[in-house]
Structures are given as C-alpha cells and as structure tokens.
PDB file of the backbone (N, CA, C, O) and the ligand in Angstrom, with CONECT records:
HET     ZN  A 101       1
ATOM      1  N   UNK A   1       0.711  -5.183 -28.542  1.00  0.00           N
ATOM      2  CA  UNK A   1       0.074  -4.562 -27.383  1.00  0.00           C
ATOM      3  C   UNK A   1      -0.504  -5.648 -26.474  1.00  0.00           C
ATOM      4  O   UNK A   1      -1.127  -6.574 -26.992  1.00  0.00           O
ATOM      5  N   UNK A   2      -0.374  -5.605 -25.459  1.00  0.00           N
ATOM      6  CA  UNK A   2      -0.550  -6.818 -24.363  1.00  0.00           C
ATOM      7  C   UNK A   2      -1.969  -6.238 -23.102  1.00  0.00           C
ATOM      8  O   UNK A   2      -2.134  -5.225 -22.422  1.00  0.00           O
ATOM      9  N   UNK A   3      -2.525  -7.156 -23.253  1.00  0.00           N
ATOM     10  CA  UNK A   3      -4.023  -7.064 -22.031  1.00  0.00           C
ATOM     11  C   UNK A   3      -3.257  -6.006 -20.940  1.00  0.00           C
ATOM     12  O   UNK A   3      -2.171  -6.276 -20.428  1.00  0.00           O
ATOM     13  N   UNK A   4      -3.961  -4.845 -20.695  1.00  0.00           N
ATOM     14  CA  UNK A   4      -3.594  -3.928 -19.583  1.00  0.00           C
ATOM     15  C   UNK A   4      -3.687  -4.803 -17.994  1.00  0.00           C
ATOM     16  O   UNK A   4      -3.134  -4.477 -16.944  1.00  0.00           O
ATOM     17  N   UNK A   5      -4.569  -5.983 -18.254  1.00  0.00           N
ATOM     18  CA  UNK A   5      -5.026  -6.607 -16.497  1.00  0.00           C
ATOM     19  C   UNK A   5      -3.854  -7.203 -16.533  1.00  0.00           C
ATOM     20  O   UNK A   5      -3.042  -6.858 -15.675  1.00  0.00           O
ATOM     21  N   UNK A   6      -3.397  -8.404 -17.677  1.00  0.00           N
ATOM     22  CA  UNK A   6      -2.796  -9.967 -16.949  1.00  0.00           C
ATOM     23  C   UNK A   6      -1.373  -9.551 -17.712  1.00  0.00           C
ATOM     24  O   UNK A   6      -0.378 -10.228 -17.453  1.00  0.00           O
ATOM     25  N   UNK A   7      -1.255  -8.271 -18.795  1.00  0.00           N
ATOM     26  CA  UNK A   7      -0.035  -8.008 -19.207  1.00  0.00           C
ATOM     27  C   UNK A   7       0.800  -9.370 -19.969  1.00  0.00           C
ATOM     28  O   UNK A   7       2.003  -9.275 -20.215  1.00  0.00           O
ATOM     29  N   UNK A   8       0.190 -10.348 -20.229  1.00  0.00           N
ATOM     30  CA  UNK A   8       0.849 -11.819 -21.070  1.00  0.00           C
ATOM     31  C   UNK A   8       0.125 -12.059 -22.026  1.00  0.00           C
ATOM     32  O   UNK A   8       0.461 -12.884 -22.876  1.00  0.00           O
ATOM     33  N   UNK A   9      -0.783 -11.524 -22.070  1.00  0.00           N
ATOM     34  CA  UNK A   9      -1.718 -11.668 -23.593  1.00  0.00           C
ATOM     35  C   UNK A   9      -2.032 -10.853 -24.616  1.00  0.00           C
ATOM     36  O   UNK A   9      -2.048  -9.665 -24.294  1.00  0.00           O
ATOM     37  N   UNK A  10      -2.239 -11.041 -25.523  1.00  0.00           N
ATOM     38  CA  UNK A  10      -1.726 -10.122 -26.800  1.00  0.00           C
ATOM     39  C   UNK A  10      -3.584  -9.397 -26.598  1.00  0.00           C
ATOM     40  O   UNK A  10      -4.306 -10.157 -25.952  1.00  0.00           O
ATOM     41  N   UNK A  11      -4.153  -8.312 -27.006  1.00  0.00           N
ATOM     42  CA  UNK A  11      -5.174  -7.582 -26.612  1.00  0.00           C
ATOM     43  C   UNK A  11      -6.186  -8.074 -27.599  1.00  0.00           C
ATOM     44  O   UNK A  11      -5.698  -8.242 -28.716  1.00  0.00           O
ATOM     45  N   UNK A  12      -6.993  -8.249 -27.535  1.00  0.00           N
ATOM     46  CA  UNK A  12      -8.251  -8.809 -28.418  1.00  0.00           C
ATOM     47  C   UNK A  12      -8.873  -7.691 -28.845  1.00  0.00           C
ATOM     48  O   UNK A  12      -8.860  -6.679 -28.143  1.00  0.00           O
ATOM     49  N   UNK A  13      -9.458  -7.725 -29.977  1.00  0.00           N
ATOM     50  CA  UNK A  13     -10.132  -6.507 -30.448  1.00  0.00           C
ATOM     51  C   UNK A  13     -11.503  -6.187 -30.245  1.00  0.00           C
ATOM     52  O   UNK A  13     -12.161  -5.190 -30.543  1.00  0.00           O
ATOM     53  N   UNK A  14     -11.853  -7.487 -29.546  1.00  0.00           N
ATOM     54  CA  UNK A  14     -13.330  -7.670 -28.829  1.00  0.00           C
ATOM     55  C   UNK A  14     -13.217  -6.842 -27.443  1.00  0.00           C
ATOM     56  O   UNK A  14     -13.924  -5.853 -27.252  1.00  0.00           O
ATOM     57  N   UNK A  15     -12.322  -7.287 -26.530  1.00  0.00           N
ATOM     58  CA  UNK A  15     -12.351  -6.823 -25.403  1.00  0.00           C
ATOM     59  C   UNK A  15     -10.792  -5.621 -25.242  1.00  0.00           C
ATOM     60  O   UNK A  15     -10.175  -5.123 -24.300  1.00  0.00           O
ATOM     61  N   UNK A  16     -10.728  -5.598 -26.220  1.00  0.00           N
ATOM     62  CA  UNK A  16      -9.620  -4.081 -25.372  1.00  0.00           C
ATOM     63  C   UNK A  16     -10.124  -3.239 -24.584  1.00  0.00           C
ATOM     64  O   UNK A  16     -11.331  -3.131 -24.366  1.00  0.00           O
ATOM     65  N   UNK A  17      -8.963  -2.356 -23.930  1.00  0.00           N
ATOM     66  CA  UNK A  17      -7.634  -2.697 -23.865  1.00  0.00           C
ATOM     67  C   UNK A  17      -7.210  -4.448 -23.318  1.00  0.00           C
ATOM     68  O   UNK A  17      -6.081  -4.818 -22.995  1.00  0.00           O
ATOM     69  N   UNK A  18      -8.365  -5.238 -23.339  1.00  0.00           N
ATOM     70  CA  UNK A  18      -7.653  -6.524 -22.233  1.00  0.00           C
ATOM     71  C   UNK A  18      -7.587  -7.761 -23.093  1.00  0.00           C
ATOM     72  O   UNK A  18      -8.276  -7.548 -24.091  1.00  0.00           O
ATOM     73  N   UNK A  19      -7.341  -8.313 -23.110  1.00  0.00           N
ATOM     74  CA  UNK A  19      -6.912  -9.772 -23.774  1.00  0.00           C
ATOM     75  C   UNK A  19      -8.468 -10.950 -23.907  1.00  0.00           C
ATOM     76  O   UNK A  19      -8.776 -11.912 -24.611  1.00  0.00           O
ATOM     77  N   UNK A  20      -8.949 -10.356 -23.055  1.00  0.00           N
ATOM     78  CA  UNK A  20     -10.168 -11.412 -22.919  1.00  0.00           C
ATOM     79  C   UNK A  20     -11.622 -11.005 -21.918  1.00  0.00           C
ATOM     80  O   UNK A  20     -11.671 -10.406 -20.844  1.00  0.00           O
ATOM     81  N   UNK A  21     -12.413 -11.427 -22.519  1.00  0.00           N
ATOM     82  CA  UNK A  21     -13.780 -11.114 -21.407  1.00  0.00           C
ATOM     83  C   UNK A  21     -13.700 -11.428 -19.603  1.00  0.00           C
ATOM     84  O   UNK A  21     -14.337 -11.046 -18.621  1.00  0.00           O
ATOM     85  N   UNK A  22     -12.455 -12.401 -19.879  1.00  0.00           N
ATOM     86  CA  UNK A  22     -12.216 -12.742 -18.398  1.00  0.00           C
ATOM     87  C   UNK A  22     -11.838 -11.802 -17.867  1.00  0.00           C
ATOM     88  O   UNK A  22     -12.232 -11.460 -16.752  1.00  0.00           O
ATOM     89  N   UNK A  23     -10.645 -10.928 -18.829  1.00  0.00           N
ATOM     90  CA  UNK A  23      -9.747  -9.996 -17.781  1.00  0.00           C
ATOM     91  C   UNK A  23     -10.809  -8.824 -17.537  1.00  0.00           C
ATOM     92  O   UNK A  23     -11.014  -8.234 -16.477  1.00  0.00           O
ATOM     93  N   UNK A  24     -11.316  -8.667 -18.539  1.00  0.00           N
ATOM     94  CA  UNK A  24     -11.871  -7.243 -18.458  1.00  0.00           C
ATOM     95  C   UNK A  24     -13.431  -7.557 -17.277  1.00  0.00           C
ATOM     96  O   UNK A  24     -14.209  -6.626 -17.072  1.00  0.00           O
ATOM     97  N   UNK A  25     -13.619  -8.707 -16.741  1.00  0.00           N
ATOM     98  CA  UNK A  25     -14.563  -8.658 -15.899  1.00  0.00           C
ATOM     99  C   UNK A  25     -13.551  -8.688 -14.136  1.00  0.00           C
ATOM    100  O   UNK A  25     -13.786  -8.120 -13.070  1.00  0.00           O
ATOM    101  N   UNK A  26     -12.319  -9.723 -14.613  1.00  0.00           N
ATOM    102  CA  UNK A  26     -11.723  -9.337 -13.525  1.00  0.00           C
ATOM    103  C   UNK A  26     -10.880  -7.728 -12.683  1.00  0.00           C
ATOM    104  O   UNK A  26     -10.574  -7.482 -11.516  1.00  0.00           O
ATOM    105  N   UNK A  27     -10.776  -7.049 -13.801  1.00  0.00           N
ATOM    106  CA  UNK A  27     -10.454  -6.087 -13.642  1.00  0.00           C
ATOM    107  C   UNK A  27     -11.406  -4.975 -13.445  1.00  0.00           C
ATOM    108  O   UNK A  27     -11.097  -4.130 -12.605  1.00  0.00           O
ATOM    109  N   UNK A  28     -12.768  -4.817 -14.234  1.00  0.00           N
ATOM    110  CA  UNK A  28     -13.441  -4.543 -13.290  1.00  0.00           C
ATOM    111  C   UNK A  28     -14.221  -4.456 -12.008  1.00  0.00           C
ATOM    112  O   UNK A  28     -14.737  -3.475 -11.472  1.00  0.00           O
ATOM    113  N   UNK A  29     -14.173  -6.001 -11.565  1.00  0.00           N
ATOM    114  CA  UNK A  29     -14.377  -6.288 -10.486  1.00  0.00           C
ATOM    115  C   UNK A  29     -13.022  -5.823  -9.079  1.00  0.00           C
ATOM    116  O   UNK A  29     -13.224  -5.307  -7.979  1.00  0.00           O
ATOM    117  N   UNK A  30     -12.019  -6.163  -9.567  1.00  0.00           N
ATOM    118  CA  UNK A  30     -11.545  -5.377  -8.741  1.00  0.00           C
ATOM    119  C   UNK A  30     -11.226  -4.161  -8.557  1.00  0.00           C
ATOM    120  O   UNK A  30     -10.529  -3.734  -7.637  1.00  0.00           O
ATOM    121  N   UNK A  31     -11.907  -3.315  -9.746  1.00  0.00           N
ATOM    122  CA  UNK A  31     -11.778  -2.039  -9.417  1.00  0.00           C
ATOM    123  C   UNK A  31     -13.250  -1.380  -8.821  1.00  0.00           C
ATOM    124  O   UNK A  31     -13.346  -0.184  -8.544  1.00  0.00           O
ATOM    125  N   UNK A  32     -14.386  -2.363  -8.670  1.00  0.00           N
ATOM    126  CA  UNK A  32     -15.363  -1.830  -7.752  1.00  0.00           C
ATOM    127  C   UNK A  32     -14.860  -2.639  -6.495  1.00  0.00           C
ATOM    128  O   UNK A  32     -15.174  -1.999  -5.492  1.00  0.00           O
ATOM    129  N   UNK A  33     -14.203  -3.793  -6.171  1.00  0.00           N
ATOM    130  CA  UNK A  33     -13.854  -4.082  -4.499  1.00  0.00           C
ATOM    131  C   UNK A  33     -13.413  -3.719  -4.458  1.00  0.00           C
ATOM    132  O   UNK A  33     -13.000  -4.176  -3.392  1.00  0.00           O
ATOM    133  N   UNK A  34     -12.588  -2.777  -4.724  1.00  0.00           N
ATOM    134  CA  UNK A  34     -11.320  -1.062  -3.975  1.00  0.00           C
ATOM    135  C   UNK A  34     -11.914  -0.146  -3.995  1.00  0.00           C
ATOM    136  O   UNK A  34     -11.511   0.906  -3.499  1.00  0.00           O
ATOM    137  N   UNK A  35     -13.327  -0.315  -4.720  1.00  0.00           N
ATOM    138  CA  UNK A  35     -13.996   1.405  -4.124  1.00  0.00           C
ATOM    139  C   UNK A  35     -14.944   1.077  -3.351  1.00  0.00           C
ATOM    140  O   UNK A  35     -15.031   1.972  -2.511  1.00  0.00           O
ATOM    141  N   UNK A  36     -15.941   0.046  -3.108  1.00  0.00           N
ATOM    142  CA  UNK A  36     -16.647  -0.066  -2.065  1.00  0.00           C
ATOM    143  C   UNK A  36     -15.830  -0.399  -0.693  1.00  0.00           C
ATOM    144  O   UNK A  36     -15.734   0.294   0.320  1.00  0.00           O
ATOM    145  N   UNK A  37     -15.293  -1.629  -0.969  1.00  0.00           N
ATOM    146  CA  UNK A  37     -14.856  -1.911   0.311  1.00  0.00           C
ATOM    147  C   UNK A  37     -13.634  -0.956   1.196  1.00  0.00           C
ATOM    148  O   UNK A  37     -12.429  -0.928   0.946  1.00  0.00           O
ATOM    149  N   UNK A  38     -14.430  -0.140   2.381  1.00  0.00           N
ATOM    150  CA  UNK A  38     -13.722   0.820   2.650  1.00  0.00           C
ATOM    151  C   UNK A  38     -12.538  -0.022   3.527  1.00  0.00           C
ATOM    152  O   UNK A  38     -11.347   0.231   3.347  1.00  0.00           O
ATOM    153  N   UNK A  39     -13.007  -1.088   4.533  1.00  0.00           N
ATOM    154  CA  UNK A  39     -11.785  -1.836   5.445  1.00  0.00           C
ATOM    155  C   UNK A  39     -11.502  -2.724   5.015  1.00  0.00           C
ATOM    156  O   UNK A  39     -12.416  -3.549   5.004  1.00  0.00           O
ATOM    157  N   UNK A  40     -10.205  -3.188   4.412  1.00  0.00           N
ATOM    158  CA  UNK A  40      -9.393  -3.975   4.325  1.00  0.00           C
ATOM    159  C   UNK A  40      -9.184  -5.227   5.556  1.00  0.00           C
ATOM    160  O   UNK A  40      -9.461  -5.025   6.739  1.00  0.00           O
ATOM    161  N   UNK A  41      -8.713  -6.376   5.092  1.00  0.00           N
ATOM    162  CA  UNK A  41      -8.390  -7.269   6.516  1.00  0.00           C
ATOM    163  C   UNK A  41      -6.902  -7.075   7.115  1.00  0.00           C
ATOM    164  O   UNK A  41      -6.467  -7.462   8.200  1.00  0.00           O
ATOM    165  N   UNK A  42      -6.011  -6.097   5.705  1.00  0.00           N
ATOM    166  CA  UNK A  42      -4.665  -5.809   6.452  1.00  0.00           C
ATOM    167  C   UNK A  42      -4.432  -4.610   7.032  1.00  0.00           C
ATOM    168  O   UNK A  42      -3.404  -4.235   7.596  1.00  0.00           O
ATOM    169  N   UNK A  43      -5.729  -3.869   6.813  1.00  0.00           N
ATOM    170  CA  UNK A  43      -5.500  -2.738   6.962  1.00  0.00           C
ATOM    171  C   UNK A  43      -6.696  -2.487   8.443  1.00  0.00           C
ATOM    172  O   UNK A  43      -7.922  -2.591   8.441  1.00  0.00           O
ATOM    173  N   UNK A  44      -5.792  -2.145   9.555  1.00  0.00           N
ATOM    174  CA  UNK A  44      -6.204  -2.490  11.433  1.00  0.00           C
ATOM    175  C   UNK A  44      -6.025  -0.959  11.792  1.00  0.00           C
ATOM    176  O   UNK A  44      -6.001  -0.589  12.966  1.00  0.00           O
ATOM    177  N   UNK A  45      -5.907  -0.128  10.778  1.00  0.00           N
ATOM    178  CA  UNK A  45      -5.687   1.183  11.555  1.00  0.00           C
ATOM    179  C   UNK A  45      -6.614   2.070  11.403  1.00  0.00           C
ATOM    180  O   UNK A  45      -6.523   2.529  10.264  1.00  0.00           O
ATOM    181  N   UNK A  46      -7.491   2.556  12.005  1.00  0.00           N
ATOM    182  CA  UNK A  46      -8.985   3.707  11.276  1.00  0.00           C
ATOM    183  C   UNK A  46      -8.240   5.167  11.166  1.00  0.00           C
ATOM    184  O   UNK A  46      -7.716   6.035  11.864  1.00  0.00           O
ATOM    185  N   UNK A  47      -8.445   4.953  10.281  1.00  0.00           N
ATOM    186  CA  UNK A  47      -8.434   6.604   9.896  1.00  0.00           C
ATOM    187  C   UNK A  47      -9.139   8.064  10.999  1.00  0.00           C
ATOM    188  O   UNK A  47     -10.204   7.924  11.601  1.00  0.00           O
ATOM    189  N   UNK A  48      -8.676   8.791  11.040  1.00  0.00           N
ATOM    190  CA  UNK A  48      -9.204   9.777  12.063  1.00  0.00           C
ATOM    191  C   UNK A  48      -9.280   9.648  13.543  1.00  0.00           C
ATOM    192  O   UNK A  48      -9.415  10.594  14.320  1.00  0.00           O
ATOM    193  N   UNK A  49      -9.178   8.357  13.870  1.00  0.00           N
ATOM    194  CA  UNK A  49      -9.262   8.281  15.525  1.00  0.00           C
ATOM    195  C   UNK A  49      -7.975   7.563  16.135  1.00  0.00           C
ATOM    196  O   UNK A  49      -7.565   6.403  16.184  1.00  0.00           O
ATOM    197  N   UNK A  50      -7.642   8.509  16.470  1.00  0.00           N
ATOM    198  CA  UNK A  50      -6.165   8.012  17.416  1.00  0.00           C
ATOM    199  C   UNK A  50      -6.619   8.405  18.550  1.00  0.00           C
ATOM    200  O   UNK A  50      -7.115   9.527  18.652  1.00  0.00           O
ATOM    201  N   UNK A  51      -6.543   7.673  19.458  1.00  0.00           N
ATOM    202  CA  UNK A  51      -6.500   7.996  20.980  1.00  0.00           C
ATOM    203  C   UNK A  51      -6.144   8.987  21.927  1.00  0.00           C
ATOM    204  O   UNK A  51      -6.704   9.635  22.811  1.00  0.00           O
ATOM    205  N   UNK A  52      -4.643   8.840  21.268  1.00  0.00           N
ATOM    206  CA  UNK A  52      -3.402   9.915  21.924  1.00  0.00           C
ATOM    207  C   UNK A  52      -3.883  11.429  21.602  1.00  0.00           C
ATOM    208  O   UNK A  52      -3.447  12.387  22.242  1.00  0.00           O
ATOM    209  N   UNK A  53      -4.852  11.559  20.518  1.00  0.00           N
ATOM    210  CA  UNK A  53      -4.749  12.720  20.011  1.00  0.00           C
ATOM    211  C   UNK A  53      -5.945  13.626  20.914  1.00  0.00           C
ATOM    212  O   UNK A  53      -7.139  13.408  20.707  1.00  0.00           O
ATOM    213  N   UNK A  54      -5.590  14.438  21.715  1.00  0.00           N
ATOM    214  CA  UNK A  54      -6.858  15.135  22.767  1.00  0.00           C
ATOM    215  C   UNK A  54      -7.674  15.984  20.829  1.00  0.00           C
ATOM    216  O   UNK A  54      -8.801  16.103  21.309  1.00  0.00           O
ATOM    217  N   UNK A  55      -7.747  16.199  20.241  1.00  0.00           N
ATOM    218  CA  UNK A  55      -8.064  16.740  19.273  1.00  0.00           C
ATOM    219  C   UNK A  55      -9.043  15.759  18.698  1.00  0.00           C
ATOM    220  O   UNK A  55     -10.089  16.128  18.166  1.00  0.00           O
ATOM    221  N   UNK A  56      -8.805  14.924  18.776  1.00  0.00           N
ATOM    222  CA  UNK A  56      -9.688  13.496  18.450  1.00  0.00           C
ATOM    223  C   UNK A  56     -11.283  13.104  18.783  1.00  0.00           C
ATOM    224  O   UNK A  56     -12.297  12.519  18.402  1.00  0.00           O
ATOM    225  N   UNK A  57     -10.613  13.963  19.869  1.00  0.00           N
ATOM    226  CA  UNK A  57     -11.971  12.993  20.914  1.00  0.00           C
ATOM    227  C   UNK A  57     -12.978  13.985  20.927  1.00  0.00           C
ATOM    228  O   UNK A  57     -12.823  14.915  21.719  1.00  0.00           O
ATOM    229  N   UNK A  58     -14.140  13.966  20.087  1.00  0.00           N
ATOM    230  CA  UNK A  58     -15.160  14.647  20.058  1.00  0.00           C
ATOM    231  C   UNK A  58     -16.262  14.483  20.942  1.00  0.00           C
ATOM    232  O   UNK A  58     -17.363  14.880  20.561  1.00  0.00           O
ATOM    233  N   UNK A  59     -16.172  14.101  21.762  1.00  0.00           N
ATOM    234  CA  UNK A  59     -17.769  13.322  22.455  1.00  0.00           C
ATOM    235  C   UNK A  59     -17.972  14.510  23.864  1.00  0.00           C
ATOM    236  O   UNK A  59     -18.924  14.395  24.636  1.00  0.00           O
TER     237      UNK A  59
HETATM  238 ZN    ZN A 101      -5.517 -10.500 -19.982  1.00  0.00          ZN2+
END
C-alpha cells in the first residue's frame, strides 16, 4: 500500500494513509489552501458577474 499524497512510498503505520509526517502535513496543508483560498492566480474569471449579462447587474 503506497502514501495516498506522494503515491512512491510504502505507508507508515505511524502516519497512514501517508508514508510520512511530511506527506500527511503536506497534504493537509493543501487541502486547507483549496478551501480558504477562494482566488486563484490562474483563475481571472469571477464567478457571477459577467457584464454582458443585463441579469447581472444589480445596482
Ligand atoms: Zn508520501
């Protein structure tokens, strides 16, 4: 059975499912920067406000 984060390491019985204290801090860490951080730097498009859309424009 192989670390669920880095998938190359055999799973430790300390830190399963992950191979190591590393993975399992890296993997939780990036699973709280994908839930806080709502904007991305690749991601340039907002949700809900399009211009074009007369439905849009609440003001
Ligand atoms: Zn790992």
């Amino acid at each position: 059975m192989l670390c669920v984060y880095c998938r190359q390491q055999p799973v430790d019985p300390r830190w399963q499912p992950f191979c190591s204290e590393r993975c399992q801090w890296l993997d939780l860490s990036h699973w709280l920067d994908g839930d806080y951080r709502v904007e991305g730097p690749a991601d340039d498009t907002p949700p809900d406000m399009d211009p074009d859309d007369p439905e849009a424009t609440d003001l």
